[in-house]
N, C-alpha and C positions, 0 to 999 in steps of 0.2 A: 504494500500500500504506500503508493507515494504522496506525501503531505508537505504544500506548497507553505512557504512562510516569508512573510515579504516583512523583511526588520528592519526598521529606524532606529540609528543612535547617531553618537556623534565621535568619532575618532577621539583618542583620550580617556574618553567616558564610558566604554566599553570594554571588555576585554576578552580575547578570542582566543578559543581552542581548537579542538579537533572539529570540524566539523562533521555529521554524519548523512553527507551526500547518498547514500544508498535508499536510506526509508525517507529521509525530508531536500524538501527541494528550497534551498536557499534562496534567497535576494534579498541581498545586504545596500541597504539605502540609504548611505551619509545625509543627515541633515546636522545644519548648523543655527541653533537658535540662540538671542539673548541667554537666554534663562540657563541652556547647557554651557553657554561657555562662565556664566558666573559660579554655577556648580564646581566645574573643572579648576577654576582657582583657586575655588574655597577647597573640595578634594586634594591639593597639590599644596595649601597652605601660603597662596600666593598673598602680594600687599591686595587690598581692598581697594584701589584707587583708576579710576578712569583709562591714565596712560597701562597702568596693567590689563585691565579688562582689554582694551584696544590690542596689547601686545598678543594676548593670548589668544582673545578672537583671530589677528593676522597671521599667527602658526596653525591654529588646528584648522583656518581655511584654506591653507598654503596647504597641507596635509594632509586634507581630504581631494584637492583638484590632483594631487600626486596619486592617490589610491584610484580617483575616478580614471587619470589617464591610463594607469597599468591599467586597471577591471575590461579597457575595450579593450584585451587581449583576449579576454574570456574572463568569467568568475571565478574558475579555478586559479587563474594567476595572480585577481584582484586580492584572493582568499590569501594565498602564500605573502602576496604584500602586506596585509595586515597583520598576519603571522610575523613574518619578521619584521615589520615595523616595533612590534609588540615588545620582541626581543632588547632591537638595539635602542629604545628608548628606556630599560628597565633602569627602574632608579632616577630618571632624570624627568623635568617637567617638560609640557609641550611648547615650552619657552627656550629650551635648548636644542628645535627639531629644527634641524636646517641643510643647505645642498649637500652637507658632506653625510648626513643620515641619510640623504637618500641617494644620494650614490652607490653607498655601502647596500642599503637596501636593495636596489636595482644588479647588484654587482652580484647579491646573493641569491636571488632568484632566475637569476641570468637572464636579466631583460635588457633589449638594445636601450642603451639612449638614443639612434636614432630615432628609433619605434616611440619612443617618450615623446620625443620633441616634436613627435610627426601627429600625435594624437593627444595632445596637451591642449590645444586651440579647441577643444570639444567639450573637457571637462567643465568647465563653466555651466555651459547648457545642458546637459545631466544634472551637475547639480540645482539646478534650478528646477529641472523635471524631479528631481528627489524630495523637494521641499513641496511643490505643487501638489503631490501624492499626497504628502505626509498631512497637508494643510487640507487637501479634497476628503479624506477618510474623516475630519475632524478631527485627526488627533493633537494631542498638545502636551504629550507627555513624550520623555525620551530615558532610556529606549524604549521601544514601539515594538509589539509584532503582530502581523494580520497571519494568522493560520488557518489557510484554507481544508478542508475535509471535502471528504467524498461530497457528502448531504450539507455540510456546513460552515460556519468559518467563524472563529470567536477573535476577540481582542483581548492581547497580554500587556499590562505596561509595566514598568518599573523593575522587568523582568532582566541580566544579561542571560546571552543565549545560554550559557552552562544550567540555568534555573530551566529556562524553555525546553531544555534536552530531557531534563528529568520528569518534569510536566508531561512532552508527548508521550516519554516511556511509558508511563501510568497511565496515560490515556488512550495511546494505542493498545497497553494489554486489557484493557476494560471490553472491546470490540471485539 
């Protein structure tokens, strides 16, 4: 039984595992909201102060057009980017995410920087298609998951995917 899940969060604010491609069918949909990025400072223990919020906001958006431009290689590859994004930022804030993480990033997943640079002009309008979803469903909370079923589809919030993984396990074996 394949179970479609179309999840909202915000790079930083989420944090990613294995995922299980076999029974659920992912889509992972970067949105960047006020309210997530003042979360992520306060989470990271940042100053409280305007130029911070601004500083923070300009990483995790830099950071998400970076994941949108791998993702149009596939999700599979989008998926490995956050995975090792995950990695090489461990311990640091998204205040210290910059070309040389993602170099490193791109170096370990073994993606062209041509390929980058050639599908980087797109991310923008993705993520604007990402937010336009997130804002069409109504929702307003992050993260977000719409989980489609055969007959159904419910809404998870406040969920990361590892909480969602153990959820469907119990609800799949309920069937």
């Amino acid at each position: 039984m394949t179970i479609e899940i179309q999840h909202y969060f915000t790079l930083f604010d989420d944090h990613f595992g294995d995922f299980d491609t076999e029974t659920y069918e992912w889509f992972l949909n970067p949105v960047v909201t006020p309210t997530a990025i003042k979360h992520i400072r306060d989470t990271y223990g940042l100053a409280k102060d305007v130029a911070t919020y601004n500083a923070v906001f300009n990483r995790v958006h830099k950071a998400t057009l970076d994941y949108l431009t791998v993702n149009f290689a596939g999700r599979h590859t989008g998926r490995r980017f956050l995975l090792a994004l995950q990695d090489e930022m461990a311990g640091q804030t998204p205040l210290d995410y910059n070309t040389e993480h993602l170099r490193k990033v791109l170096h370990q997943i073994e993606f062209k920087c041509s390929d980058f640079i050639q599908h980087h002009p797109y991310a923008k309008a993705s993520l604007l298609r990402s937010r336009h979803h997130f804002h069409s469903e109504a929702l307003n909370v992050l993260p977000s998951s719409l989980v489609y079923f055969k007959t159904d589809a419910i809404q998870i919030n406040h969920l990361d995917q590892h909480q969602i993984f153990a959820y469907l396990h119990q609800k799949t074996a309920e069937r």
